[in-house]
N, C-alpha and C positions, 0 to 999 in steps of 0.2 A: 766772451767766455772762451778759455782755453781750448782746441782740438786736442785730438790725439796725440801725441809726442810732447818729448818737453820744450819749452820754449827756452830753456839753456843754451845758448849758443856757443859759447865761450865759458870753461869752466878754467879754474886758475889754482895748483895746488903750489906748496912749497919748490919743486922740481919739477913740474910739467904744465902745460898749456893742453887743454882738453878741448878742441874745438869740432865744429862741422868742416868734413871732407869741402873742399872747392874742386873744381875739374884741376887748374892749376897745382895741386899736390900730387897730380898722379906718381911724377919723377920721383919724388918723396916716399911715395904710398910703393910705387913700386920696388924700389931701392930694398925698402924694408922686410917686403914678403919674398921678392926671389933670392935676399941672402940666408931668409928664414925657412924655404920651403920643408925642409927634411923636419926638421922643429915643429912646423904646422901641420904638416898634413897627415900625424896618428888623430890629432883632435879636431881640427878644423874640417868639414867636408868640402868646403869650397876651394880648400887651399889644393883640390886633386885635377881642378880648371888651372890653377897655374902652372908655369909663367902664363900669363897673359900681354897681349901688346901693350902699349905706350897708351895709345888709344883705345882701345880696350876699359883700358885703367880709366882715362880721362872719360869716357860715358858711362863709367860706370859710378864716378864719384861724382857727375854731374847728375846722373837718378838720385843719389842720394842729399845729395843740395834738394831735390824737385822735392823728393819724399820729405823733408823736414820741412821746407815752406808749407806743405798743404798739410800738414801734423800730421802725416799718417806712419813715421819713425824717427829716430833719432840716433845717426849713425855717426860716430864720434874717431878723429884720427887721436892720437896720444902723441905731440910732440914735447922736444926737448925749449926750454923755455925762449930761445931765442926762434923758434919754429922754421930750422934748416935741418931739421930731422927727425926724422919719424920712428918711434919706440915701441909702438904697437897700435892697436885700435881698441875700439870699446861701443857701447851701445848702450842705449835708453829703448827696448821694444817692448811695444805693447800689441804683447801676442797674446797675453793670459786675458785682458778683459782692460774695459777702458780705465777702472780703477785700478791697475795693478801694473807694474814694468817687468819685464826681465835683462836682467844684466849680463854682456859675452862681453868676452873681451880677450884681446890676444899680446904677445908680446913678441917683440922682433929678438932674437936668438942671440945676439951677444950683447943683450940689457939686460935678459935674465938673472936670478936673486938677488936683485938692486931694489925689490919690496915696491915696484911700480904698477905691476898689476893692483894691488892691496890701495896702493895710494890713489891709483883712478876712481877703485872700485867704489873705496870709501867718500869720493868726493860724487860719484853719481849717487848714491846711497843716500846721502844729505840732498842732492839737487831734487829726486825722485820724489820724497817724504817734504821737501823744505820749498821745492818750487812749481813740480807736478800736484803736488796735495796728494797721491795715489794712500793707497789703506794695505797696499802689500808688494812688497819687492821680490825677485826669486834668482837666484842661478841656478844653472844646473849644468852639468859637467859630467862625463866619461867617469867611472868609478874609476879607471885605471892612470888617469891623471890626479896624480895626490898633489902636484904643484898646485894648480887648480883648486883643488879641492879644498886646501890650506885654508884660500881667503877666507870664503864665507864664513870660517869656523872663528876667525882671529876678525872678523867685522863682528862678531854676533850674530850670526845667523844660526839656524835651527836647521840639522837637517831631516829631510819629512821620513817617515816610514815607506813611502812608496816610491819607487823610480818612474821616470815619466814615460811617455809612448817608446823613447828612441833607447830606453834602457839606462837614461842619463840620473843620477844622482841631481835630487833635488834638495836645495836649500832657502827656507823662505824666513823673510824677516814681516811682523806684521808691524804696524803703524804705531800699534801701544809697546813693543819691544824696542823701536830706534830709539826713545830718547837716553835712556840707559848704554846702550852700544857703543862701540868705539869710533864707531861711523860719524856720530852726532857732534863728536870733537876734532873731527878733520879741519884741517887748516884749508879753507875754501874762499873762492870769491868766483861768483856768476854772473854773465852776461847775457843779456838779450842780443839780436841781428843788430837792433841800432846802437848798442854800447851802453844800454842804462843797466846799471846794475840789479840784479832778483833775487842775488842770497849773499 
């Protein structure tokens, strides 16, 4: 029976490869955040720790391998389809309850309105509902990031009356709204760790 996190390993859109961090991408991973930091860090809180080292990077993408083996996240880099470059990151958490995911996700600063955030979102959005089985999905985002805020609105998401604890705009899609969504039509292909296909 499935744990916590999703057992996506490898997600595969039209232009992007969605996979789990390895230590091995730190150069990658790094590349991408200290070209982007001015970009990242009105929205991102953790972008206010970088730069960070080399190594640094490399234990920190190796917790996140650790965290997805044991299901307890599902921390996802965004590369570019031949995976020599990294375009943002993304996430599968399950912060809200073991039925339920929330979706982050960032984008490196000169891939912006190239509609790649949109196209991860919507390819975790299917993985979530199509390979989690979970009953409810959520973003949620800074009201003063309208970039952001876009997606959820152009995937079909709702957004709630209430902002969360951090003051963050919430948008939740429940289980009986995806199949209608635009989410549901995404061009996708999933992988498990060992390569067998799940969506």
């Amino acid at each position: 029976m499935q744990s916590r996190g999703s057992r996506a390993f490898r997600i595969e859109t039209d232009r992007l490869v969605i996979r789990c961090w390895r230590p091995a991408d730190a150069e990658l991973a790094k590349d991408a955040i200290d070209a982007s930091l001015d970009h990242l860090r009105p929205w991102m809180p953790w972008a206010e720790a970088e730069p960070s080292t080399l190594e640094q990077k490399r234990q920190l993408l190796s917790r996140f391998a650790e965290d997805f083996a044991r299901g307890d996240d599902a921390v996802y880099g965004i590369f570019e389809p031949d995976e020599c470059r990294v375009v943002g990151g993304t996430g599968l958490h399950p912060r809200l309850h073991a039925n339920a995911r929330e979706i982050g996700y960032w984008i490196r600063a000169d891939a912006v309105g190239r509609g790649l955030a949109r196209e991860s979102t919507a390819a975790l959005t299917r993985v979530a509902f199509e390979v989690d089985r979970v009953e409810r999905v959520e973003i949620h985002c800074d009201p003063a990031n309208v970039r952001s805020a876009a997606i959820p609105r152009r995937l079909g998401y709702e957004q709630a009356d209430e902002l969360d604890g951090n003051g963050h705009l919430v948008f939740r899609m429940p289980r009986d709204a995806y199949p209608g969504s635009p989410s549901a039509d995404a061009a996708v292909q999933a992988y498990d760790e060992a390569g067998a296909r799940v969506l």
